[in-house]
MARBA-522916 format. One record per residue (C-alpha): residue number from 1; residue in three letters; x, z, y. Coordinates in Angstrom, 3 decimals. Example, Ala and Ser with C-alpha at 12.3 -4.5 7.8 and 13.67 -1.06 7.14 Angstrom:
% MARBA-522916
 resi resn       c1       c3       c2
    1  ALA   12.300    7.800   -4.500
    2  SER   13.670    7.140   -1.060
END
This chain:
% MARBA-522916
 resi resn       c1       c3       c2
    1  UNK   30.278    8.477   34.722
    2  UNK   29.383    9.386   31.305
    3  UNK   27.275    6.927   28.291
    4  UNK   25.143    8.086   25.477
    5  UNK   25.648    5.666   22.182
    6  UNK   21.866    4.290   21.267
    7  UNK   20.795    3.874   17.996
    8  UNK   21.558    0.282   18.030
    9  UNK   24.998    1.125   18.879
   10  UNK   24.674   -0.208   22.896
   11  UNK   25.760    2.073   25.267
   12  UNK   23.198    3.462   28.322
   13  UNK   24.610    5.687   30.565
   14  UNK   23.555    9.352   31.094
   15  UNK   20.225    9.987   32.941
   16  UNK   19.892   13.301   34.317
   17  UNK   16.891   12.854   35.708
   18  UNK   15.508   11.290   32.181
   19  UNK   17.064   14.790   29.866
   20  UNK   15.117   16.858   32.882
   21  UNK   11.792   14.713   32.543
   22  UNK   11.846   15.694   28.875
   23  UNK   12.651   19.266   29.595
   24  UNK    9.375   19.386   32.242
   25  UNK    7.125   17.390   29.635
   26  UNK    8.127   20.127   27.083
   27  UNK    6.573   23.046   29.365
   28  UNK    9.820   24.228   30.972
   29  UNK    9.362   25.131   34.547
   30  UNK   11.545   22.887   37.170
   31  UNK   14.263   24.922   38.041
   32  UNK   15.124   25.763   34.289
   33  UNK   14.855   22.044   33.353
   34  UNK   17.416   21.122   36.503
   35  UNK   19.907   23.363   35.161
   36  UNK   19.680   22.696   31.451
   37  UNK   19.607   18.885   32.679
   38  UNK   23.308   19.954   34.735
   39  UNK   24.547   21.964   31.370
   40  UNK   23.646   19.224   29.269
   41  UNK   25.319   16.465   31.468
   42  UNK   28.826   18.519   31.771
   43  UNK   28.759   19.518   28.057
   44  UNK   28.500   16.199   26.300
   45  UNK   31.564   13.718   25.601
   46  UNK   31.164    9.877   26.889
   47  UNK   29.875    8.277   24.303
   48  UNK   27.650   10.930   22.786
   49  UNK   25.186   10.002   20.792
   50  UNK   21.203    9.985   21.452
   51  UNK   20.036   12.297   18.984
   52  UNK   22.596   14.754   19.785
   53  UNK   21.811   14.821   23.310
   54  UNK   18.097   15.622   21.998
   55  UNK   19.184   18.099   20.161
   56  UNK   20.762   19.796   22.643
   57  UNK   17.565   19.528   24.741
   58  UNK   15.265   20.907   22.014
   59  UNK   17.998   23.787   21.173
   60  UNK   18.214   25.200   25.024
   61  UNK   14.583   24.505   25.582
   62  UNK   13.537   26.322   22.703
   63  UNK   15.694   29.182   24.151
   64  UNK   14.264   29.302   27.408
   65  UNK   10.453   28.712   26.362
   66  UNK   10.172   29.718   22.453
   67  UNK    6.954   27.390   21.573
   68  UNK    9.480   24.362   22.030
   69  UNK   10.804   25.534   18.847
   70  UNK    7.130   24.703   17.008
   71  UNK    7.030   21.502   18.695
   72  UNK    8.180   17.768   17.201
   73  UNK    9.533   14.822   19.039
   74  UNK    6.469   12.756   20.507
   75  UNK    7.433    9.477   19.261
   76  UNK    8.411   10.962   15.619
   77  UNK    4.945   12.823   15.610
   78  UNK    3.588    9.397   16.266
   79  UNK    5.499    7.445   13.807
   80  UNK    3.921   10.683   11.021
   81  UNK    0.669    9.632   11.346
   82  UNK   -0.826    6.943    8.890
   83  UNK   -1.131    3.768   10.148
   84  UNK   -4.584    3.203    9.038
   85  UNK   -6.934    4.565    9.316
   86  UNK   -5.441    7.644   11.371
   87  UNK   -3.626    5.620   13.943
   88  UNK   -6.784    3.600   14.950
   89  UNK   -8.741    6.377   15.213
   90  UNK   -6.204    8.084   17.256
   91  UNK   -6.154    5.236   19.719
   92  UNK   -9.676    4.782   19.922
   93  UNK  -10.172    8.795   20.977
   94  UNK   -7.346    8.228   23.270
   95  UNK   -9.101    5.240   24.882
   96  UNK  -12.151    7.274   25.120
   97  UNK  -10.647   10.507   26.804
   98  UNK   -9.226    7.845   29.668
   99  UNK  -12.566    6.216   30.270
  100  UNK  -13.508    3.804   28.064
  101  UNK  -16.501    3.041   25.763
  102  UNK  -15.112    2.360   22.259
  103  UNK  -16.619    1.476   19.459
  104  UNK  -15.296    1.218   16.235
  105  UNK  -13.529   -2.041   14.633
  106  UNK  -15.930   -4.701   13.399
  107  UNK  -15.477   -8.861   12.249
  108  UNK  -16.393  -10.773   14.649
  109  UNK  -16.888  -14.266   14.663
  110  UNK  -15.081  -17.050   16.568
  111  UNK  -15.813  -20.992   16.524
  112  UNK  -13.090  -21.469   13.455
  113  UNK  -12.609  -18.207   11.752
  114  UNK  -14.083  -14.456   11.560
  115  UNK  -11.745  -11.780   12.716
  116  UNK  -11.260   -8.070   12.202
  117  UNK  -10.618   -6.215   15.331
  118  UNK   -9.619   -2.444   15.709
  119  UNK  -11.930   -1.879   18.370
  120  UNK  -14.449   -2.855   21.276
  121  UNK  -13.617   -1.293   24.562
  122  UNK  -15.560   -1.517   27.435
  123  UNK  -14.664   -0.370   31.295
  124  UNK  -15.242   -1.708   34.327
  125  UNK  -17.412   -4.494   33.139
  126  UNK  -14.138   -5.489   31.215
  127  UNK  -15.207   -6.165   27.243
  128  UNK  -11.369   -6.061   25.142
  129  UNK  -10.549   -5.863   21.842
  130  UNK   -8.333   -3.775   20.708
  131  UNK   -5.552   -4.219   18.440
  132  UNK   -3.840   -1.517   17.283
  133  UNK    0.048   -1.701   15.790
  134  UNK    1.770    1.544   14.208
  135  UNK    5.249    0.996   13.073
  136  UNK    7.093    4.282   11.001
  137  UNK   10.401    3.558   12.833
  138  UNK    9.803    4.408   16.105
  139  UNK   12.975    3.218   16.972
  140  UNK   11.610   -1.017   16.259
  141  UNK   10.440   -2.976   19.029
  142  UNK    6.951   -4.255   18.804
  143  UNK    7.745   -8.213   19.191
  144  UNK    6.293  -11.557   20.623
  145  UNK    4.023  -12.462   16.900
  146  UNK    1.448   -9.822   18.180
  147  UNK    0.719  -11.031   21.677
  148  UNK    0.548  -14.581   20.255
  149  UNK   -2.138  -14.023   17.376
  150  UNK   -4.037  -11.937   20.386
  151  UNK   -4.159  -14.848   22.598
  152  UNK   -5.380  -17.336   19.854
  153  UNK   -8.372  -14.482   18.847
  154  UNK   -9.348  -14.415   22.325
  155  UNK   -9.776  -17.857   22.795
  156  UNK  -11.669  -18.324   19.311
  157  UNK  -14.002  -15.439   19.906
  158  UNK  -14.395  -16.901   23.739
  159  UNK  -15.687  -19.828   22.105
  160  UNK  -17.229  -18.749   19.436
  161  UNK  -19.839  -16.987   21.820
  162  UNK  -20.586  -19.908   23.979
  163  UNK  -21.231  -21.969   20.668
  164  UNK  -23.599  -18.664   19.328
  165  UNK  -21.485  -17.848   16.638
  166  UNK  -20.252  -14.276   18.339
  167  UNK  -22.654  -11.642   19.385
  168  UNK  -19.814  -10.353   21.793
  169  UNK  -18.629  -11.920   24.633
  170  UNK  -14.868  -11.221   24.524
  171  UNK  -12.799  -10.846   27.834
  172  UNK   -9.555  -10.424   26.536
  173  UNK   -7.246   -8.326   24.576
  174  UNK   -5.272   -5.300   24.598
  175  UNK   -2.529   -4.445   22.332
  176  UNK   -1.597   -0.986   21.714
  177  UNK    1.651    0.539   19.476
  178  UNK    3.332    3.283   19.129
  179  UNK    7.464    1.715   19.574
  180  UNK    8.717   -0.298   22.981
  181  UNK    7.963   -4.075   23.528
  182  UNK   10.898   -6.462   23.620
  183  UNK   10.983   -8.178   26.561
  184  UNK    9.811  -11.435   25.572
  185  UNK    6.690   -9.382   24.476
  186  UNK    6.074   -8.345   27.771
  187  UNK    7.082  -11.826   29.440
  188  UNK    4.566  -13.249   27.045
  189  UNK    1.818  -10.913   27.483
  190  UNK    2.002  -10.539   31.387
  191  UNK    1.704  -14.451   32.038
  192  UNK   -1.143  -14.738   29.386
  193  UNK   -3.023  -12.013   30.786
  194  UNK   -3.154   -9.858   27.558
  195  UNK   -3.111   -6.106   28.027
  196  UNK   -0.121   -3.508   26.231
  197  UNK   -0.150   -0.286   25.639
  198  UNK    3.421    0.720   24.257
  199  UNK    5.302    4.156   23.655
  200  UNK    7.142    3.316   27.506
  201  UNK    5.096    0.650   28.759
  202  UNK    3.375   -0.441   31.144
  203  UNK    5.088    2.090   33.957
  204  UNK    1.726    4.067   35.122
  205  UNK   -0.528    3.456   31.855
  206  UNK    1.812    3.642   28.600
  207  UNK    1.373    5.329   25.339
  208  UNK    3.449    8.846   26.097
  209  UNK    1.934    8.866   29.652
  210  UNK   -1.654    8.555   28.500
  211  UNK   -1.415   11.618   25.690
  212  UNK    0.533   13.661   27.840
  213  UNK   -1.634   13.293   30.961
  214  UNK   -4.639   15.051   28.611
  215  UNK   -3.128   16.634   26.301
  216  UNK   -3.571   14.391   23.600
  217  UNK   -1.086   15.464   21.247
  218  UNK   -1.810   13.986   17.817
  219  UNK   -1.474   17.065   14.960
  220  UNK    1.836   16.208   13.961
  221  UNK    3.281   17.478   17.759
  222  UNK    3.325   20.812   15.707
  223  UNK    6.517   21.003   13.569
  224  UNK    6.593   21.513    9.755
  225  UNK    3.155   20.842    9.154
  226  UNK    2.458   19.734    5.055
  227  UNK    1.970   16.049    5.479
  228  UNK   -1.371   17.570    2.639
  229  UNK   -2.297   19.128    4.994
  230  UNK   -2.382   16.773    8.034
  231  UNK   -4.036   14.278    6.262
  232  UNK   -6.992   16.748    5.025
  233  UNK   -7.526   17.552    8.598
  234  UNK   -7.564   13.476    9.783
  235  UNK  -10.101   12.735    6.707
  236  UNK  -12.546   14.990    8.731
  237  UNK  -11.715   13.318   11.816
  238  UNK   -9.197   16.358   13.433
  239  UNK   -6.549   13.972   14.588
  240  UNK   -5.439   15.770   17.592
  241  UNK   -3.580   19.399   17.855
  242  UNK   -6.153   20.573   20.812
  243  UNK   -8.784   20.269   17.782
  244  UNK   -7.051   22.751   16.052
  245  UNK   -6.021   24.877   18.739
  246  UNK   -9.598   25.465   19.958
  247  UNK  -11.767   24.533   16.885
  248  UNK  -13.700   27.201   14.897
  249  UNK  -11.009   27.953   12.512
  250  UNK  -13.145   28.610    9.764
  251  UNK  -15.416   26.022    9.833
  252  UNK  -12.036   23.601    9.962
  253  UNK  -10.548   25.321    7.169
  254  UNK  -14.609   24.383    4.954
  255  UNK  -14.532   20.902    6.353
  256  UNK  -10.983   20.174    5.312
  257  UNK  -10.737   22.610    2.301
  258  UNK   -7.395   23.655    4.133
  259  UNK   -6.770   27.553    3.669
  260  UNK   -7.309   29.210    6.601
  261  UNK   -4.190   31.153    7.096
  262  UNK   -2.524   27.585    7.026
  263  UNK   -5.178   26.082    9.643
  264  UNK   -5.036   29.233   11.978
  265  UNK   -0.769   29.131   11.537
  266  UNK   -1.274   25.466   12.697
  267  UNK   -3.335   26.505   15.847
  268  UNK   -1.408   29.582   16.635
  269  UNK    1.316   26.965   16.931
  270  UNK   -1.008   24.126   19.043
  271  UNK   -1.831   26.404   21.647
  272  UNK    1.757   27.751   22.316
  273  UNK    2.770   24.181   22.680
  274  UNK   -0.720   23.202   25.153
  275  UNK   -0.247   26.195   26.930
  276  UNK    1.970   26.605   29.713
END
């Protein structure tokens, strides 16, 4: 039995079947990923740490399937994108491509105070706001202080319709981030009723589950792309990679005065990495 060191120094021990899920959700077919998985597992020493095991994931993937090589870590392309406005935006397209009506953030007002959601989502009959948390280390936990403020805005907007102060009737909240919850978030949030969306959880519906199940790959998926350059492209609202990939190249490279070798490199580089 063999343990990987985490970044907080605990010790995990080695999950095949976690190094081959990686392998699959980088485009490798399953026998390649099963073997690479076995490679990986006899090569390493106990202890090893985590970012050497991806390493050696990213190096024999990229050896096997090319395009690997243009592609960054998920959570680090994440953790590259501003926080606001480019994050918000990013979950609210998200949230759209899995069914909901969004609209955009607005104040609304509760019985004792206005507040300044992210978004208005509607499925189901279900009216949420949305909160939206981006934190640049991906490796922080998103904590208790965020389902708490959520509960008290719910309950002050809830009010503040049935006294005719808010427009909206509220029905509760959801939460999304891009880093894990601590467990006293989740604890918190399950027995108040208020929805999360992190980077692992919950198991069917989390962050990395939602982009990869339609190819929502925000632009910074594709590797060594001038942070100028991504944030020209999210000013005119081309947040994900699949926008490049398929977009009219030159009328991206007019809207985001981006020259358009650099914004046909960048899609050249998005469709190897969409593309089986």
């Amino acid at each position: 039995m063999k343990y990987v060191t985490k970044v907080d120094g605990s010790l995990q021990r080695f999950d095949r079947k976690k190094v081959r899920r990686t392998l699959r959700n980088m485009g490798l077919e399953d026998d390649d990923a099963d073997r690479i998985a076995m490679e990986i597992e006899e090569a390493v020493e106990d202890g090893v740490k985590t970012a050497t095991v991806l390493r050696m994931i990213h190096a024999r993937a990229s050896a096997v399937r090319p395009a690997v090589a243009h592609r960054t870590n998920l959570r680090r392309a994440l953790s590259l994108i501003r926080p606001m406005p480019d994050f918000e935006e990013f979950v609210r397209i998200l949230l759209r491509e899995h069914g909901y009506q969004v609209e955009t953030g607005c104040i609304l007002a509760g019985l004792c105070g206005e507040h300044e959601v992210d978004a208005i989502a509607r499925k189901n009959g279900v009216t949420t706001f949305v909160e939206v948390k981006h934190h640049r280390s991906y490796h922080r936990m998103t904590g208790l202080d965020e389902g708490r403020i959520a509960r008290a805005i719910v309950e002050d907007l809830q009010e503040g319709f049935v006294s005719g102060r808010c427009a909206v009737s509220i029905d509760d909240a959801l939460i999304v981030c891009n880093t894990k919850l601590s467990d006293h978030a989740k604890r918190y949030a399950a027995c108040r009723g208020i929805g999360h969306i992190g980077w692992d959880h919950p198991e069917e519906q989390n962050l990395k589950a939602m982009i990869q199940e339609t190819r929502s790959y925000p632009v910074t998926i594709v590797s060594r792309v001038k942070p100028r350059i991504v944030t020209q492209l999210a000013e005119v609202g081309i947040l994900m990679a699949k926008q490049v990939a398929y977009g009219d190249a030159a009328a991206i490279s007019r809207a985001a005065g981006v020259p358009l070798r650099e914004v046909l490199l960048v899609a050249e580089r998005a469709r190897a990495i969409l593309e089986p």
